[in-house]
C-alpha positions in Angstrom: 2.0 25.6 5.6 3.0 21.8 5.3 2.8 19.9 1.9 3.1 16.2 0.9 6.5 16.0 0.0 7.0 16.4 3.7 5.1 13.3 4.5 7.2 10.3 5.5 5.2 8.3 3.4 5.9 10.6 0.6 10.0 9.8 1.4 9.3 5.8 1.7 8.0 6.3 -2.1 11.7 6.9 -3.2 13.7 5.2 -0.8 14.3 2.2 -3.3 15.1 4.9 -6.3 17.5 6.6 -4.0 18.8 3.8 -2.8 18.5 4.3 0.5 16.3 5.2 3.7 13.7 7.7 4.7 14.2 9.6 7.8 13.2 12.7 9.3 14.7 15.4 11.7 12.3 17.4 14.1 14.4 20.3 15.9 12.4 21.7 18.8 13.9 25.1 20.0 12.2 27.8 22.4 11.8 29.8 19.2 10.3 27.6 16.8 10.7 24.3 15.3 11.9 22.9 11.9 11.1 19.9 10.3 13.8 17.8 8.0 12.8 14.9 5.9 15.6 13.1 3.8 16.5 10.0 2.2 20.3 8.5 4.0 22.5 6.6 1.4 25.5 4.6 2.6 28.2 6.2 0.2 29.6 4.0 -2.1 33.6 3.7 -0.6 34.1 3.2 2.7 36.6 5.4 4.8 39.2 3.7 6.9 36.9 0.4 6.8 34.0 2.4 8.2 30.4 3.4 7.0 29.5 6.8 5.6 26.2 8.4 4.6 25.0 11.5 2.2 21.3 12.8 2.5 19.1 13.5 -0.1 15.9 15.2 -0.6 13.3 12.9 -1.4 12.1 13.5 -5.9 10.6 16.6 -5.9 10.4 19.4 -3.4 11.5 19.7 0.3 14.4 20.4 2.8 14.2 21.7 6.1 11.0 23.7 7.2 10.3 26.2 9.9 6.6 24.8 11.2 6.6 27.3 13.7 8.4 30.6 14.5 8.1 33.6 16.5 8.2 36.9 14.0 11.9 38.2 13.7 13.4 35.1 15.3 13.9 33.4 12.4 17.5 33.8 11.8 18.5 32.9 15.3 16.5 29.7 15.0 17.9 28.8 11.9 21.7 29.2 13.4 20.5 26.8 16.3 19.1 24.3 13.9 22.4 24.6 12.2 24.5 23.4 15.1 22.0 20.9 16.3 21.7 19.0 12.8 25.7 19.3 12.5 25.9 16.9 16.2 23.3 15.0 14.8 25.3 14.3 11.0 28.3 13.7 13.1 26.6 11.0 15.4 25.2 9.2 12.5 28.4 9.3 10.5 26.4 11.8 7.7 29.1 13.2 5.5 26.8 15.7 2.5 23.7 16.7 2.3 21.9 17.6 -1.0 18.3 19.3 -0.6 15.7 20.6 -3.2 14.0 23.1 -1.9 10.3 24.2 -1.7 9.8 26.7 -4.7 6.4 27.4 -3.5 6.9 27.9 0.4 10.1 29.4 -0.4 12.6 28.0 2.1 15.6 28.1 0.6 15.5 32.1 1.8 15.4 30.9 5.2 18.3 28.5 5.0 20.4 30.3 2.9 22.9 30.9 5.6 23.2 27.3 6.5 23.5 25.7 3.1 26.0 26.9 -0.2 21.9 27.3 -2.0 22.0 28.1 -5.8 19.2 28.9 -8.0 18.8 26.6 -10.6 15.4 27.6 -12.8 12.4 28.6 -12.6 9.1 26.9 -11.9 5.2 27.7 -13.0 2.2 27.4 -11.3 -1.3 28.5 -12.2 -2.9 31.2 -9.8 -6.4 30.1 -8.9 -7.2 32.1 -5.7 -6.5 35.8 -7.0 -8.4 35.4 -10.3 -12.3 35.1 -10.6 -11.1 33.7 -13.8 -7.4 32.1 -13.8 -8.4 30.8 -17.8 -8.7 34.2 -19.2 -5.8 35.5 -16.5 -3.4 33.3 -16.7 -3.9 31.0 -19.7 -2.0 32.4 -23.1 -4.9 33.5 -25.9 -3.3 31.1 -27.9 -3.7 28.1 -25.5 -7.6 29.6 -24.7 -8.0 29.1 -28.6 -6.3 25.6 -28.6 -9.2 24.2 -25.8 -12.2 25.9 -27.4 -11.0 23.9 -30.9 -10.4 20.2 -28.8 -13.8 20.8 -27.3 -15.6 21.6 -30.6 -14.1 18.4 -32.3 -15.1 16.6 -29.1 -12.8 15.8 -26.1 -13.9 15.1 -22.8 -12.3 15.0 -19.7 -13.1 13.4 -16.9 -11.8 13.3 -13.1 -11.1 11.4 -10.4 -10.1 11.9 -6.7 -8.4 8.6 -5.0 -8.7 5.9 -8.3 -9.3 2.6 -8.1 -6.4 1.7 -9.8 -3.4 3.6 -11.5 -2.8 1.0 -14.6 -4.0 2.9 -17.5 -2.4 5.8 -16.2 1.3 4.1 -15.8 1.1 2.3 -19.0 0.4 5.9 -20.8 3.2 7.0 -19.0 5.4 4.7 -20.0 4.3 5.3 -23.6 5.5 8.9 -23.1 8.9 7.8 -21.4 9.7 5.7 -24.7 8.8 8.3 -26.8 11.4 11.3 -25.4 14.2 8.5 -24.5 13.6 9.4 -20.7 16.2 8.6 -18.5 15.6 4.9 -16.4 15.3 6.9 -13.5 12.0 8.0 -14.7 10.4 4.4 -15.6 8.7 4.3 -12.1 7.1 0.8 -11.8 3.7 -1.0 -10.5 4.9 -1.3 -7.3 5.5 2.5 -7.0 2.0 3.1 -8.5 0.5 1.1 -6.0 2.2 2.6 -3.2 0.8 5.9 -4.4 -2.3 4.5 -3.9 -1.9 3.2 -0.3 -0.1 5.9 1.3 -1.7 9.0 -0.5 -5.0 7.5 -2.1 -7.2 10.5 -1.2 -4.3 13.0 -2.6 -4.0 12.3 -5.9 -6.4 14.0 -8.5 -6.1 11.4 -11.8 -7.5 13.8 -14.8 -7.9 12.0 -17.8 -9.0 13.1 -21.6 -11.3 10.8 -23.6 -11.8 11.4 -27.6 -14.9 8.8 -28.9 -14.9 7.0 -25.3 -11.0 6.5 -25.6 -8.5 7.3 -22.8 -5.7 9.3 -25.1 -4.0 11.4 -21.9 -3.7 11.3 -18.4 -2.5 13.3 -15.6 -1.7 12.5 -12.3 -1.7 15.3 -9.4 -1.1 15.7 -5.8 -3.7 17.5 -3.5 -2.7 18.8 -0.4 -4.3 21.5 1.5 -4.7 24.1 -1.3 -2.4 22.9 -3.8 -2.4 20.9 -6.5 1.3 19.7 -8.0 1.5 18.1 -11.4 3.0 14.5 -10.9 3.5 12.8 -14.1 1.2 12.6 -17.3 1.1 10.8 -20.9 -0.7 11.0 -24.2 -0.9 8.8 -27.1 1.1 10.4 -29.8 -1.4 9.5 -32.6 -4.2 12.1 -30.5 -1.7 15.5 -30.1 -3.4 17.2 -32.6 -6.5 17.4 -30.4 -4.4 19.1 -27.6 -5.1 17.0 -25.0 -2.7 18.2 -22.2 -4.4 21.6 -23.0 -7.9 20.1 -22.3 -7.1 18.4 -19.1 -4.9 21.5 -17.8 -7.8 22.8 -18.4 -10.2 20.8 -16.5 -8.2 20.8 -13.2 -7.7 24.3 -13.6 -12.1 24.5 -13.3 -12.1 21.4 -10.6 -9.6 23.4 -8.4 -11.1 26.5 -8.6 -14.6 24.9 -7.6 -12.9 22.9 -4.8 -11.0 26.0 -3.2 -7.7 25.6 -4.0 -5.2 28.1 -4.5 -2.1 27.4 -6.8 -1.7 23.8 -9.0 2.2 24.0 -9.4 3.4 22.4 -12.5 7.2 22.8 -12.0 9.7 24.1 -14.4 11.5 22.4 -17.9 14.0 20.0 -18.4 17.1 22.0 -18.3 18.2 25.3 -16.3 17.7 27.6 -19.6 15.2 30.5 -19.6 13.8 29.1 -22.9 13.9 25.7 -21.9 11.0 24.0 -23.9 8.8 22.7 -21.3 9.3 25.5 -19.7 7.9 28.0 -22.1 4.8 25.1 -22.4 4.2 25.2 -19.1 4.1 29.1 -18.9 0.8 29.0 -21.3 -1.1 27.9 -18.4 0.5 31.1 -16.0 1.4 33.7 -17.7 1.6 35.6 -14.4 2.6 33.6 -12.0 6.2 31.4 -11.3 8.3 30.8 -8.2 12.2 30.5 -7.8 14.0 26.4 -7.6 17.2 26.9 -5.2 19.4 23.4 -4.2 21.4 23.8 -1.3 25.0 21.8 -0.9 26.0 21.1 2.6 29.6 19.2 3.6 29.0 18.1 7.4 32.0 16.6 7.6 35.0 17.9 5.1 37.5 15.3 6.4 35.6 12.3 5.2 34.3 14.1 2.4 38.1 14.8 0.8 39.0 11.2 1.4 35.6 10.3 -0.4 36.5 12.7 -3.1 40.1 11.5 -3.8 39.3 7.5 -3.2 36.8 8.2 -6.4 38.9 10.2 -8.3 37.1 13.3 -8.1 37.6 16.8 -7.6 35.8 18.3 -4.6 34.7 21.3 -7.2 32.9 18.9 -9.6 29.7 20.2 -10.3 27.7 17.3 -9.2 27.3 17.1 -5.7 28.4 15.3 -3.8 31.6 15.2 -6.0 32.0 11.3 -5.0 28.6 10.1 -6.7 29.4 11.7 -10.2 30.7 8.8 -11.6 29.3 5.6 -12.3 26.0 4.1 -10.9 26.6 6.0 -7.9 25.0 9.1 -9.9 21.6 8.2 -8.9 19.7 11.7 -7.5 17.9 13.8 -9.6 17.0 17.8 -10.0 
């Protein structure tokens, strides 16, 4: 199954915030085939006067994908990928690769023998297709109680496939941003709304909750096939009392059920701890259902990469990866 962060459109969205290019890799094998889409940054020193390059996974989810595979075969094709995507980093003078992988399709167990992968955290999703009910199954008693209250004093919600426009949603975005101190990296602007728009327009789900005809929270999603991922949302902080994120969890929850899909994944919290805060939020809408985040570190070419490593002054163990960008403006990527 394919999803939209492995769109090239969805990789042209960051290429700016990356700082650098979208491309994609399509390996074609007698036993299956793999799709690799990534985002190629010139590193930031050059190496004996020549040009380097890292690769990135685009925000989000992705790495490489096995689109087709004959049962059992897997392994062997992944080993052949491996060797053809090493030629093809060393043609095109690629030195690292960092990758995010798939929580949902679960790819990192298919790559695991290619990349150094590490789990990181975990991720949450609300389970719509096993549950005649996924409210009563998978939201907490606590979070049921907190919809029923914001309905009785009178929020609405209301929904919208493909919008017009994005602009109330950013600016309550941004409202949120200023309020946690979010990093700039975060402070996505027009021009990336709008390019939203005209790549993915019939994708994105905008939910929004209204208390006496005013917009006091948003929520952006992706649709693609049957899932729904949680993009980016905002509240005014004058309205939390009236749970609004509760109320409009709770109305995509009903609209995906109704429209067929299967899962709405709303990722995991802001750090790698098991009681992370958003992630114990997040868990009030799936109480029985979450998914394992892996990253996967790859060095295609060790050589350049030492020379990178000492030309920065950084050690090739540094926890950031690649060691190189941990410094500076060159730390751009985020997990």
């Amino acid at each position: 199954m394919m999803d939209i962060f492995f769109e090239p459109d969805y990789g042209r969205l960051y290429e700016e915030i990356e700082g650098g290019v979208c491309e994609a890799y399509e390996f074609s094998h007698p036993l299956g085939s793999v799709t690799h889409l990534f985002i190629k940054r010139q590193t930031p020193i050059l190496v004996d006067e020549k040009k380097y390059y890292d690769i990135v996974t685009p925000y989000g989810y992705g790495g490489p994908l096995i689109t087709c595979s004959a049962e059992g075969d897997k392994a062997e094709l992944v080993c052949a990928f491996k060797d053809a995507f090493q030629q093809y980093c060393d043609a095109n003078h690629i030195v690292g690769e960092f990758v995010r992988f798939h929580p949902v399709l679960g790819n990192a167990e298919d790559f695991k023998e290619c990349y150094d992968v590490e789990f990181m955290r975990k991720t949450v999703g609300t389970n719509l297709k096993d549950f005649d009910d996924p409210v009563q199954e998978e939201f907490s008693k606590s979070t049921r109680k907190a919809i029923r209250h914001a309905l009785r004093l009178g929020i609405e919600t209301r929904i919208t496939v493909n919008p017009e426009n994005l602009d109330k949603f950013a600016e309550l975005y941004h409202i949120n941003m200023e309020r946690v101190h979010a990093d700039m990296f975060y402070y996505f602007d027009k021009a990336y709304f709008d390019r939203i728009l005209q790549y993915f327009g019939e994708h994105v789900v905008l939910v929004e909750a209204l208390f006496e005809g005013e917009v006091i929270g948003a929520e952006m999603h992706f649709i693609y096939n049957n899932l729904i991922h949680t993009h980016l949302s905002g509240t005014l902080e004058g309205y939390h009392h009236l749970s609004p994120v509760y109320v409009m969890t709770y109305a995509i929850a009903l609209w995906g059920k109704e429209n067929g899909i299967e899962l709405i994944h709303a990722g995991g919290g802001f750090t790698n701890e098991p009681d992370d805060s958003l992630l114990l939020f997040k868990k009030k809408f799936g109480k029985n259902t979450e998914f394992d985040f892996h990253v996967g570190r790859k060095v295609w070419n060790e050589a350049v990469y030492a020379e990178l490593c000492a030309a920065s002054g950084a050690a090739k163990e540094e926890q950031f990866f690649p060691a190189y960008r941990a410094k500076g403006t060159w730390n751009v990527s985020r997990v």
